[in-house]
C-alpha positions, 0 to 999 in steps of 0.5 A: 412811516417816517420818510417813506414816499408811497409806491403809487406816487399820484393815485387815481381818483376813481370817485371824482372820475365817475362822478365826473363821467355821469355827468355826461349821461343827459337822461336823468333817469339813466344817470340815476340807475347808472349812480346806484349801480356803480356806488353799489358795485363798482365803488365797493370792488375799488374800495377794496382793491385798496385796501388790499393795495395798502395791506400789501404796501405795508407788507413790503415795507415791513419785510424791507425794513432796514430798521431805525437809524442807530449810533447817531452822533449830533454837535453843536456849540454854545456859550459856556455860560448856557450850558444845562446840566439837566440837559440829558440830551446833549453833553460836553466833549470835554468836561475840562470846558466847563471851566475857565482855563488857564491851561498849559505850556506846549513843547515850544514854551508857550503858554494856553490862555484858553479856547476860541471858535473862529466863525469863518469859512476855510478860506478865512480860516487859513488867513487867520493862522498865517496872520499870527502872531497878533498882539495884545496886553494882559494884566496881572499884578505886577501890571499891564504887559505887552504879548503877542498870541499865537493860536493853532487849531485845537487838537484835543478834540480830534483825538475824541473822534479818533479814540470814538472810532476806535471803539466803533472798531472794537464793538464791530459797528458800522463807522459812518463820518462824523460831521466835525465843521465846528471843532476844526473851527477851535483854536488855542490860544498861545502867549509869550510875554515880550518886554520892551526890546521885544525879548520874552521877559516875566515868567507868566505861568508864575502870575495870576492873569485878571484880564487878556486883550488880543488884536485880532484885527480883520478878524475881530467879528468871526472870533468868538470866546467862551465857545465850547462844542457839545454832542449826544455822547457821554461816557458812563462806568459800570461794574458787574452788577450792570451785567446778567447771566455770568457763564463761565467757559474755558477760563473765561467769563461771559457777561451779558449788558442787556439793552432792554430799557435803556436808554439810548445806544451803547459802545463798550470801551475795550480794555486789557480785561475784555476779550470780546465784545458782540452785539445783538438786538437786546444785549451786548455780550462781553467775553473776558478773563474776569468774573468781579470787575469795576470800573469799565466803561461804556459810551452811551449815544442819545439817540432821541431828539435832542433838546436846544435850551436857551442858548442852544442856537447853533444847528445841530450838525448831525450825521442822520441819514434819511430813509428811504424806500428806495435805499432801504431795497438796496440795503437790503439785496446789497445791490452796488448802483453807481450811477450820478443820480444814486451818488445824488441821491446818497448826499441827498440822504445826508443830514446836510440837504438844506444847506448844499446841493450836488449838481454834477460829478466827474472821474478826472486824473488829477486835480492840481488846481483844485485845493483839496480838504482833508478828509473827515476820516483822516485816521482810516486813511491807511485802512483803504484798500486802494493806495491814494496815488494810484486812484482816480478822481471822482470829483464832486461840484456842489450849489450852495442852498445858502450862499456865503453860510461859513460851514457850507465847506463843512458840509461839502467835506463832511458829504464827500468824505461819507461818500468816500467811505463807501467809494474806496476805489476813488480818491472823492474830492468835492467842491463849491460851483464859485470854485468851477 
């Protein structure tokens, strides 16, 4: 089975050993009749003990089984240009990104001309926003003009992430964090025309733009256009006819979605007409005051191996979780084991092993000379039961595997913030060794 290390971890070899003990017998004759009396014997009673051994290993496993990893989510980002439609695998965030935006005009008056990724680590990433306004030129119609850009961070898609909890919340599955290192690496792009004393001058959303250059300076090499994020999750509508067994109880109906067949997990997006929502092993059941209805919707989770087409190079960044002997007998008894090596070995399970390292933890009053990342379940904050203020620091320190890689920071967070949902007593705060 798939990430599994055996019980008995270096296994005897009882064969070498007694072919290696008649050697020591010099009678050839006694070493012959003492060979066919163990062959015969003994090395058919050991054969058997193992494979009683393995029946009964099996037969531990089986009964411990926590089961397949479900609900799993998987990012990633490409060129806008390479994306595949056929690819039933991976989906946008957004549809909108498909297209080239011209978008919209904020509250402040400024105008979006589009999405960048910024291919740096937090550090530069601050640097980046502090450093706008940046300059450049488009051009249209009436000519070349002068502006200067302001970005800030992509909102849009953090607000998928909040509403994807949501629905977790309301279809009673287990949230476990998703790893958002590339979208918070998403800016917009903002502009206001400037004329040559330096005041706001033509009316842009009243032109066509043919072309935009911006001065990004420093930061030139990390900017990259035409990015947009792509993960294993897309939205489906269905009707009654999607559904089985109609019963009618006390007003109500229950609809029953079976799951056998298809494809993937699946989240129903809860709305005015649905009252309930209960998942069983081959079918969700869907208590509502409706008996004919049309377009509800659901989120449907590819949860096979997602397929990297041409262009599809970035790593997928994924919150698959290893299983493991050890840690399928702790899901299963629901025994509470803190210790260091049980935190390193819960990070370690964590789909962020190949990049980073947790060497050492501590329980610290406070950290104020430590910077402290925002949480990658900012939106639950709220739902802990010990205040913030009130908690200790259980600080994390992390080795770099490949040192300089921009998402190291990512994955640091990514790997405390799961930590933390399951530590709610400390405040989980977690850093690089460069940083000790």
């Amino acid at each position: 089975m798939e990430n599994r290390i055996p019980i008995l971890e270096y296994p005897f070899d009882f064969e070498r050993y007694i072919k290696s003990s008649l050697r020591e017998i010099e009678d050839n004759e006694e070493r012959k009749f003492a060979a066919k009396l163990l062959e015969d014997g003994l090395n058919e009673a050991i054969k058997s003990y193992e494979n009683k051994y393995k029946r009964l290993q099996q037969i531990v496993y089986s009964d411990i089984d926590y089961g397949k990893n479900k609900y799993e989510t998987a990012i990633t980002i490409i060129e806008r240009d390479y994306y595949d439609s056929s690819n039933e695998t991976l989906f946008p965030l957004d549809d909108a990104d498909l297209e080239q935006r011209n978008g919209y005009t904020d509250q402040n008056g400024m105008f979006s001309i589009g999405t960048i990724f910024l291919e740096s680590d937090y550090k530069k990433m601050k640097e980046f926003e502090s450093c706008a306004p940046f300059y450049g030129t488009i051009r249209c119609q009436k000519g070349e003009t002068i502006v200067s850009f302001y970005v800030k961070h992509s909102d849009r898609y953090c607000s998928m992430i909040e509403s994807i909890y949501r629905i977790f919340k309301d279809n009673g599955i287990r949230w476990n964090t998703i790893n958002t290192g590339y979208l918070e690496r998403f800016f917009d792009v903002f502009i206001v025309p400037l004329n040559r004393n330096g005041v706001a001058g033509i009316d842009i959303q009243d032109i066509r733009i043919d072309n935009v250059n911006i001065w990004f300076g420093e930061f030139s090499s990390q900017v990259r256009y035409n990015m947009i994020p792509l993960w294993n999750i897309r939205w489906i509508t269905f009707g009654a006819e999607s559904f089985l067994d109609v019963e009618e109880n006390e007003g109500h109906y229950v609809h029953e979605f079976l799951l056998r067949n298809k494809r993937g997990e699946y989240l129903i997006q809860k709305n005015e007409d649905i009252d309930k929502i209960q998942h069983e092993d081959d079918k969700i059941i869907i208590v509502s005051k409706k008996e004919v209805f049309e377009g509800w919707k659901a989120l449907q989770m590819n949860q096979d191996i997602c397929v990297n087409y041409a262009g599809y190079e970035a790593p997928l960044l994924s919150n698959h979780r290893k299983n493991s002997f050890f840690s399928q007998c702790l899901r299963k008894t629901n025994a509470k084991i803190i210790t260091k090596l049980d935190l390193y070995r819960r990070i370690m399970e964590l789909d962020v092993h190949h990049y980073i390292e947790a060497i050492d933890c501590e329980i610290c009053d406070n950290i104020d000379n430590i910077k402290q990342w925002e949480d990658m379940n900012w939106f639950i904050k709220d739902e802990y039961l010990f205040p913030e203020k009130s908690r200790k620091i259980l600080l994390f320190k992390f080795k770099e595997r490949i040192p300089g890689y921009y998402l190291n920071d990512s994955f640091i967070k990514f790997a405390v913030s799961q930590i933390q949902l399951e530590i709610a007593e400390y405040k989980c705060i977690g850093i690089s060794i460069k940083a000790c």
